[in-house]
C-alpha positions as CSV (number, residue, x, y, z in Angstrom):
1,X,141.4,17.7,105.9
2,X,144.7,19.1,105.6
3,X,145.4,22.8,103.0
4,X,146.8,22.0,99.5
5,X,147.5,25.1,99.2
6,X,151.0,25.6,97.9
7,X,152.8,28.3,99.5
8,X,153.6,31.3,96.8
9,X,157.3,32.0,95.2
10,X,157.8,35.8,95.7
11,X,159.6,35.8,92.3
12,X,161.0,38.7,92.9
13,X,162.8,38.2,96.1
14,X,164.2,35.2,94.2
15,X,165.6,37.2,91.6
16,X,166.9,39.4,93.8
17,X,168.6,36.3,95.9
18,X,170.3,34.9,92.7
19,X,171.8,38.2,91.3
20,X,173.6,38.8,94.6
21,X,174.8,35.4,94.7
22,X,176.0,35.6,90.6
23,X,177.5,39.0,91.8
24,X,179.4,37.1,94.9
25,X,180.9,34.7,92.6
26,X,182.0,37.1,89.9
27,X,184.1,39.3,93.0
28,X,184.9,36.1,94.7
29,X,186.5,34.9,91.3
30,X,187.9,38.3,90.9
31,X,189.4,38.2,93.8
32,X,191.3,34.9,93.5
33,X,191.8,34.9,90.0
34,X,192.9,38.3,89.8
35,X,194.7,38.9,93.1
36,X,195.6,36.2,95.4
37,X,196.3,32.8,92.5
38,X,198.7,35.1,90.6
39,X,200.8,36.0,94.1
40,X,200.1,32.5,95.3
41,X,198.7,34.4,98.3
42,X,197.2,31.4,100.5
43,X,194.8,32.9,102.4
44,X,192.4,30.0,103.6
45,X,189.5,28.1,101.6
46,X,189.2,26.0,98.5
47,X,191.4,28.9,96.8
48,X,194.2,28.4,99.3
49,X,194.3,24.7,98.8
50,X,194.1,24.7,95.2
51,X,197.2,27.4,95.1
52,X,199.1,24.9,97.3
53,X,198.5,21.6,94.4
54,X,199.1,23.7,92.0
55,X,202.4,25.0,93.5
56,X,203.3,21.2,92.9
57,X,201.8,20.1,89.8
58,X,202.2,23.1,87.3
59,X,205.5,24.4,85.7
60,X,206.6,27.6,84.2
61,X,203.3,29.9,83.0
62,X,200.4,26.9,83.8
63,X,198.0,27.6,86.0
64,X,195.4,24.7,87.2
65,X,194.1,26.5,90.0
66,X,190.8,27.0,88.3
67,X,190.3,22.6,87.4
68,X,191.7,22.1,91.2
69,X,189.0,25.0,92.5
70,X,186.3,22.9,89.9
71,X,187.4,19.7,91.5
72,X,187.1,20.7,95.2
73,X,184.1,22.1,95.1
74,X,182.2,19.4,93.1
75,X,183.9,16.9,96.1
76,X,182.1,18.7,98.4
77,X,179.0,19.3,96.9
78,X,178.9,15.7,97.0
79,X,179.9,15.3,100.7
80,X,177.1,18.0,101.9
81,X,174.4,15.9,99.7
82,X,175.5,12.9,102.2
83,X,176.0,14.4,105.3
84,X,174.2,17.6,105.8
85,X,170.9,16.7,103.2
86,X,169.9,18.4,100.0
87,X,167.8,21.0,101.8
88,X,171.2,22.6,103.4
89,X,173.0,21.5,100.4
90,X,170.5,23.7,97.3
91,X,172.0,26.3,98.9
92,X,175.4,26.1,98.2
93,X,174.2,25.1,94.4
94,X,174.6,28.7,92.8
95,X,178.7,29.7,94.2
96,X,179.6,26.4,93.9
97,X,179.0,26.5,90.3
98,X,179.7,30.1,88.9
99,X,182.5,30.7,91.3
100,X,184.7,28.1,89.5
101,X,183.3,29.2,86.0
102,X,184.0,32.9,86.8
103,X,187.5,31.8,88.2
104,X,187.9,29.5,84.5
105,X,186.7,32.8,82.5
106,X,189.2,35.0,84.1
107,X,192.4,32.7,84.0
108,X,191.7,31.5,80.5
109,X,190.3,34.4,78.3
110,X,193.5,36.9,80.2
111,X,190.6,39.6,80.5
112,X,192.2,41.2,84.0
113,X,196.0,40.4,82.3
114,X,196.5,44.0,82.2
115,X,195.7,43.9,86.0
116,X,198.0,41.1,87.1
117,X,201.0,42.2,84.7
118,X,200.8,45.7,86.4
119,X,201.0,44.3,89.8
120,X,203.7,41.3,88.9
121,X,205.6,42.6,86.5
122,X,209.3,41.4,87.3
123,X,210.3,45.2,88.6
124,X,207.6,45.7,91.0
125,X,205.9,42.7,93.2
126,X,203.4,44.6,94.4
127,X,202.6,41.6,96.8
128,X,200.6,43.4,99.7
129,X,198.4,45.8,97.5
130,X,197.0,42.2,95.7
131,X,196.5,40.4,99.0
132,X,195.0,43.5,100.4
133,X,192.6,43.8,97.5
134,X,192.8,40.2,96.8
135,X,190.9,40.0,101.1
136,X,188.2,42.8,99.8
137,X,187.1,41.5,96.6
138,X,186.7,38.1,98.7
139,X,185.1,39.3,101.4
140,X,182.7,41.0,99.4
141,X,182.1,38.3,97.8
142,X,181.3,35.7,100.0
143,X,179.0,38.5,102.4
144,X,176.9,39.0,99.0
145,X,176.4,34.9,98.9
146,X,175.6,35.3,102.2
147,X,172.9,37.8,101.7
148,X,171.3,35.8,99.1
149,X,170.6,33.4,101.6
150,X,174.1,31.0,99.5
151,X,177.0,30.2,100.6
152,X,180.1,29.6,99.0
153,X,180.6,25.4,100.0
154,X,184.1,24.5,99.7
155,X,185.5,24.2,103.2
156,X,183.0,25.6,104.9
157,X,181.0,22.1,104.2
158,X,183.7,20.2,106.4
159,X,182.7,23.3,109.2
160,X,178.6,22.7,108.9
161,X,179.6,18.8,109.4
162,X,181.9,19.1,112.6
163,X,179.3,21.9,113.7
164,X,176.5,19.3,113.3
165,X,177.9,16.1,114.8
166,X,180.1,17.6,117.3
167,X,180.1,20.7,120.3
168,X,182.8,22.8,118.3
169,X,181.0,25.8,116.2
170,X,181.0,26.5,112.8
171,X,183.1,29.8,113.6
172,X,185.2,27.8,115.8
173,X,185.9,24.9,112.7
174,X,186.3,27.9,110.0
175,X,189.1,30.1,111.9
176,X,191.1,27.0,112.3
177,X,190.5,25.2,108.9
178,X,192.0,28.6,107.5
179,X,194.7,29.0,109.9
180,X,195.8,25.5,109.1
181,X,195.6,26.1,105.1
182,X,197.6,28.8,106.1
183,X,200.4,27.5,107.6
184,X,200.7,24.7,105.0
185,X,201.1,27.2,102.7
186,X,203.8,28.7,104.0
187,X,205.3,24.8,104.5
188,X,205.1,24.2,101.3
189,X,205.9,27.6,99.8
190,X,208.9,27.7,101.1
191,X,210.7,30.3,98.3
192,X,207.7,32.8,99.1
193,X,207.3,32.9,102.9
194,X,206.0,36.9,102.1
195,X,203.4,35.6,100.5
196,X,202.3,33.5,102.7
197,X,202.6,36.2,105.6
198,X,200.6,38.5,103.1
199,X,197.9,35.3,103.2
200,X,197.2,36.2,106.6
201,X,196.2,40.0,106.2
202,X,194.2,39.0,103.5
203,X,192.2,36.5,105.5
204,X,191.9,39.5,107.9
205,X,190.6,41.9,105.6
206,X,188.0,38.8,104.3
207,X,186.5,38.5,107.7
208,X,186.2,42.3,108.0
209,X,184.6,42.6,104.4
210,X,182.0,39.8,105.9
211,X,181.3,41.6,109.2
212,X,181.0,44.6,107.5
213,X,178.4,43.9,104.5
214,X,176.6,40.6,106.2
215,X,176.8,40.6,109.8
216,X,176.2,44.7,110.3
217,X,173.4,45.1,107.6
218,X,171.3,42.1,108.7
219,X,171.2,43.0,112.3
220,X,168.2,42.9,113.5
221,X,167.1,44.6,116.9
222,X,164.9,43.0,119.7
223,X,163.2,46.9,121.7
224,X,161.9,46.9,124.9
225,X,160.0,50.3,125.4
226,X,157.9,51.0,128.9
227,X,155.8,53.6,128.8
228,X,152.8,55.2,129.6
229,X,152.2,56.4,126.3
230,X,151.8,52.6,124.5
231,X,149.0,53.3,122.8
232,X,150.7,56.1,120.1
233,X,153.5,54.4,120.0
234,X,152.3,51.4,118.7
235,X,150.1,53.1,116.8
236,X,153.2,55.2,114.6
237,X,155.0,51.4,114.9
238,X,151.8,50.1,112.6
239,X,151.4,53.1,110.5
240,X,154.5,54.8,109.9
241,X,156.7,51.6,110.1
242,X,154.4,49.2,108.5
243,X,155.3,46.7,111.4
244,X,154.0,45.2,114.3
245,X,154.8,44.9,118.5
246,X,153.9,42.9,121.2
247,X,152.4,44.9,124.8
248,X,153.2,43.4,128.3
249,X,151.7,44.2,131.2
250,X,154.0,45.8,133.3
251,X,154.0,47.4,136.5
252,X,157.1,49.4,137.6
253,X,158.2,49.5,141.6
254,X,158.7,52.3,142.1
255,X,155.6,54.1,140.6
256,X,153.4,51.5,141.2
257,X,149.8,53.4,140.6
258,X,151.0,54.4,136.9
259,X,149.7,52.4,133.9
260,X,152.4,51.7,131.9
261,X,152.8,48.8,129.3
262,X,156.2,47.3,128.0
263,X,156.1,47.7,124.1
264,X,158.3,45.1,122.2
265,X,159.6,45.1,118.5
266,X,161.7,43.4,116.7
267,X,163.0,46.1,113.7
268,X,166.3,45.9,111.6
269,X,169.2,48.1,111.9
270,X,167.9,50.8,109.2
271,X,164.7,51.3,110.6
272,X,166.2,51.0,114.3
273,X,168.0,54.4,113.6
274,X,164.9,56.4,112.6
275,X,162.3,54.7,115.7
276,X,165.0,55.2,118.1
277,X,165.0,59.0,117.5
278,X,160.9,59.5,117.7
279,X,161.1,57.5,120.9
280,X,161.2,60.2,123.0
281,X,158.7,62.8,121.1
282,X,155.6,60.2,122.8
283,X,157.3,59.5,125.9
284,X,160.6,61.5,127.6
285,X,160.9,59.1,130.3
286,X,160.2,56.2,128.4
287,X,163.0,53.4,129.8
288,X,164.4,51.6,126.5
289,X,166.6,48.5,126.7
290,X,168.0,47.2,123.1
291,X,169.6,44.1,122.2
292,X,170.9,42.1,119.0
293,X,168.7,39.2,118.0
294,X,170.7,36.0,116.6
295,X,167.5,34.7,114.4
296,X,164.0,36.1,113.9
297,X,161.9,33.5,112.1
298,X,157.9,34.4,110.9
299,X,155.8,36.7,109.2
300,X,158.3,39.8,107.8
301,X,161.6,37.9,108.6
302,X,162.5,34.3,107.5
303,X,159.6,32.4,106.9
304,X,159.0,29.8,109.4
305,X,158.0,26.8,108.1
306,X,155.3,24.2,109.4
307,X,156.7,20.6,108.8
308,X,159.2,19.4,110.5
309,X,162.6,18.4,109.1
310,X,163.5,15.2,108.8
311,X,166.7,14.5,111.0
312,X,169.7,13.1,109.4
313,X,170.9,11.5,112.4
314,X,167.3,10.0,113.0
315,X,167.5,6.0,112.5
């Protein structure tokens, strides 16, 4: 008889997931709202779209970039329910959400109007500083949805769908969906080609932002230590790391009478700085190769769950 055991919410980690997702909305929000809308600074995304309609459809001091953003995203959160399945899709749920509510609180209440009349005040478009700032604030935004296991939907849905039902990545689909919004931006606003040239240095600094916060701080390492001296190192991995390695046997050709035994461990980036450094006090000669793991799934990383997925595909 199968466990009916339900697996336990770490309540905790969950809390911790949804406050960096809240917090990437509020600076993705900030950033548009504040920034990039005000300089209609097209730099990719739902944001750059909903600049572009509402360079056609307001007039004077209106501003519908916040009911186009709404709009957008609620099209497709619909289109990942259908193509990509509710399991993928809960976790765009959070940003899709707040990051339009955010970008509604900031437009309509004028809190950061003492921001955006500084910057565009008539005597001084201060156009680069707001896409500069406008990238950051973005960047920052979307790498903390990232880290809370979100992400932002918008565009990046069409990217998961290509990604899924054709050869051409994710990465691939995203760089060119942006450079396209890009471009149409500066079609279509014509009387503000700086702007649009701004766009791309913003984008820039977003991608930066991303690599910087997400990519860099979840790095996780994949060690492979011989050495004769296995035994207290994997004894100071277990007791002063709190982790866990795997030993090979291993027989070197040159030496071939010496027991030695190839230690592995998988470690992230912050611990990887302090084992590194006590590698040598067990063994001097110990030969170390280091490399960047793309996923680590199981106990200590993400869990690794036992049923299968259903395939959408599947008939």
């Amino acid at each position: 008889m199968g466990s009916n055991k339900k697996k336990k919410i770490d309540y905790k980690k969950l809390a911790g997931r949804l406050a960096l997702c809240a917090i990437g909305s509020i600076l993705l929000a900030i950033g548009t709202g504040v920034f990039l809308t005000p300089g209609n600074v097209v730099a990719g995304g739902v944001s750059g779209i909903a600049i572009i309609v509402n360079h056609y459809i307001a007039s004077g001091t209106q501003n519908y970039v916040d009911i186009i953003v709404w709009s957008l995203n609620i099209f497709f959160f619909i289109f990942s329910i259908i193509f990509l399945g509710k399991r993928f899709t809960i976790h765009t749920l959070i940003a899709t959400f707040l990051f339009p509510a955010f970008l509604t609180l900031i437009q309509r209440t004028g809190m950061f109007d003492f921001i955006i009349k500084e910057l565009f005040d008539g005597k001084s478009n201060n156009i680069l500083i707001a896409g500069v700032f406008g990238g950051l604030f973005v960047g920052a935004g979307v790498a903390l949805t990232f880290l809370g296991d979100g992400s932002t939907g918008g565009t990046d849905i069409l990217c998961f769908i290509i990604a899924k039902y054709s050869p051409v990545k994710q990465s691939v689909s995203s760089f060119i969906s942006d450079a396209l919004i890009i471009i149409a931006g500066m079609a279509c606003i014509r009387n503000q080609i700086l702007a649009s040239l701004v766009g791309i240095i913003s984008a820039l600094i977003c991608a930066l932002m991303i690599q910087i916060i997400f990519v860099e701080s979840n790095s996780i390492y994949i060690c492979d230590i011989v050495t004769a001296k296995y035994k207290e190192l994997s004894s100071y991995i277990i007791k002063e790391l709190d982790g866990t390695c795997t030993i090979i046997d291993a027989k070197g050709a040159y030496h071939q009478d010496k027991d030695v035994k190839l230690v592995r461990i998988v470690i992230d980036k912050r611990a990887f700085v302090q084992f590194k450094d006590q590698i040598s006090t067990f063994d001097e000669k110990a030969f170390v190769t280091v490399y960047s793991a793309k996923k680590v799934l199981g106990e200590g990383f993400t869990a690794l769950y036992k049923k299968r997925e259903k395939l959408v595909n599947k008939k």
